[in-house]
N, C-alpha and C positions, 0 to 999 in steps of 0.2 A: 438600479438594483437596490433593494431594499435593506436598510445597514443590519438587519439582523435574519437573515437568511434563515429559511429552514432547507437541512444541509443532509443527506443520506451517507453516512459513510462506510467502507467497508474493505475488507482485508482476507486476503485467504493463503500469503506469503507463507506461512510456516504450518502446521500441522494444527489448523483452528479454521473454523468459518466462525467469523467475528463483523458485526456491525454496531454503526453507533448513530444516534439523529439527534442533531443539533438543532433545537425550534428558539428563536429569540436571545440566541448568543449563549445557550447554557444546552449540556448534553442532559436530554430526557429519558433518555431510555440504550442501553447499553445490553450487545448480546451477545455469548459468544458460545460456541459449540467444538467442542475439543476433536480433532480428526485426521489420521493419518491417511487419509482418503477419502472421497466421496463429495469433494466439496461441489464440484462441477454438478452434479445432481441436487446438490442441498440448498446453495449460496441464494437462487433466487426463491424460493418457499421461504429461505429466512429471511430474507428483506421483506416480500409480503408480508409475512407475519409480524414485523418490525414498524411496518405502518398503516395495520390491520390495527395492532392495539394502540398505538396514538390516535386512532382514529382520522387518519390522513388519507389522502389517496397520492400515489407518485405523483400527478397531476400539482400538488400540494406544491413539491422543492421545488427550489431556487437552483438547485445543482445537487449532482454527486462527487463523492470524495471515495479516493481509492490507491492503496498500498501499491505501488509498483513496484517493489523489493528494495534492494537483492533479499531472497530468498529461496525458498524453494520455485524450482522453472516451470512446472507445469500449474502449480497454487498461482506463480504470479500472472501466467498467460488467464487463465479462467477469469481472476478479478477483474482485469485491460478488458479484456471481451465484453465483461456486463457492463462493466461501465460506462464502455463507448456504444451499446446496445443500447442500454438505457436514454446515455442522451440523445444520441439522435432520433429515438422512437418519442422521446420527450420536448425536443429543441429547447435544453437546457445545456448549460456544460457540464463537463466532467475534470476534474483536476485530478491530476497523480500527483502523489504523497510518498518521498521515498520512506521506505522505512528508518534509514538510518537519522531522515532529518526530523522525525516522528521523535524518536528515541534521545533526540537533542534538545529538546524542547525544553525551554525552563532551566537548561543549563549555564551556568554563567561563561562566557565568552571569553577566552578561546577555549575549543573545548575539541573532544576527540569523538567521534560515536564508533562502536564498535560491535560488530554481529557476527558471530559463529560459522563459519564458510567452511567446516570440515578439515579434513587432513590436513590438519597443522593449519590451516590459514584461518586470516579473518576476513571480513569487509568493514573497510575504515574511511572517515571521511571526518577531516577535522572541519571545524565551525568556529569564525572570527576570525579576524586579521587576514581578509583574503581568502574567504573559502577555497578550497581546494577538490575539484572532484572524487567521487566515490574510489575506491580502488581494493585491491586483492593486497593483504601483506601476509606476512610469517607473524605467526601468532606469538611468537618470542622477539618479534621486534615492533611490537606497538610501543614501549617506552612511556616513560610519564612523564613527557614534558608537559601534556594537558590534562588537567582533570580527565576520565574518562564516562562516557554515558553509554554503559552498556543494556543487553537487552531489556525490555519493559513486560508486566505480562500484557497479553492480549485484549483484554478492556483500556489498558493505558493506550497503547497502542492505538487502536481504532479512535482513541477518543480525541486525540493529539492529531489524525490525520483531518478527523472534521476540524477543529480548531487552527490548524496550520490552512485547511482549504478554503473556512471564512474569511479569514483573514485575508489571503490571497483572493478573494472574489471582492473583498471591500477594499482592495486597495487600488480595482478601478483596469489593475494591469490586463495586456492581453495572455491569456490563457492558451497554453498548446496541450491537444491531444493526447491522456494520458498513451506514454509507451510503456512496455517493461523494462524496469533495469538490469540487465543481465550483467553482470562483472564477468562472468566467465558463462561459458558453456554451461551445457546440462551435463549432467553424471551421465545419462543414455541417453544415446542416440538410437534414432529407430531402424531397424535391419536393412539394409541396402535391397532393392530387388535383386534377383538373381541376371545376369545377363541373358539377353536374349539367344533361346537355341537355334541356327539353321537348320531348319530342315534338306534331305537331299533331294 
């Protein structure tokens, strides 16, 4: 693999279709589209068009890179889809990028990251001294015993998940199958069928 990768990355966790490509260790082109919907329709027109104007073809990357939350459940299921669409139509990898370890980036060590999970909660996940996995807390008991790296906009975001993905592709490791990170269920669930009627 070649130490300066070119690197597609992209993110649809939160209310944004956002992508970013990484050509020779530096992000060239950064895009993001603000949306409380739609992104499943959007996400791959804007990658086309994200290596339409570098003048690339997919054929081009090295890999993709892709937000696998916590976020929003249905943004993060769509991002997992393309990406693992992408690669094996490509037989490239694909790396997921949690969000929160996006949002840690550059922070000095130990460090707290922290994102918005609604009613009263967050999703927290300290960094240094032993990482600790992602988790669900009460938004009044995050504390400051670490710094905290809360959320990023959406170009920082995408732009940290390609960076964090290079990096992970130059370090040689084996790479698993982005999943989504779900810390908790979805808000909805979809309506039960109805049970079946006997006829007499």
């Amino acid at each position: 693999m070649r130490s300066d990768p070119t690197i597609l990355a992209f993110d649809t966790s939160a209310a944004h279709c956002a992508a970013a490509l990484l050509v020779g260790g530096a992000i060239t082109q950064v895009t993001v589209e603000a949306m409380a919907k739609g992104q499943a329709e959007r996400l791959m027109p804007l990658l086309q068009d994200v290596m339409t104007t570098a003048g690339l073809s997919f054929d081009d990357l090295d890999a993709v890179a892709v937000g696998v939350g916590p976020g929003n459940f249905t943004g993060i299921r769509i991002a997992v889809s393309a990406a693992r669409g992408l690669a094996l139509g490509l037989g490239k990898p694909a790396i997921g990028v949690s969000t929160l370890e996006a949002q840690a980036l550059g922070y000095p060590r130990p460090c707290r990251a922290v994102a918005d999970a609604r009613r009263g909660m967050v999703y927290a996940q300290d960094f240094g001294g032993g990482d600790l996995s992602p988790r669900l807390d009460a938004a009044d008991a995050v504390g400051d015993d670490h710094p905290v790296a809360g959320p990023v906009p959406a170009e920082t975001l995408v732009t940290r998940i390609a960076q964090i993905a290079a990096d992970r592709l130059a370090s040689g490791a084996e790479l698993a199958r982005p999943a989504p990170l779900y810390i908790r269920g979805a808000d909805a669930a979809p309506a039960s069928d109805p049970p079946p009627v006997i006829l007499p």
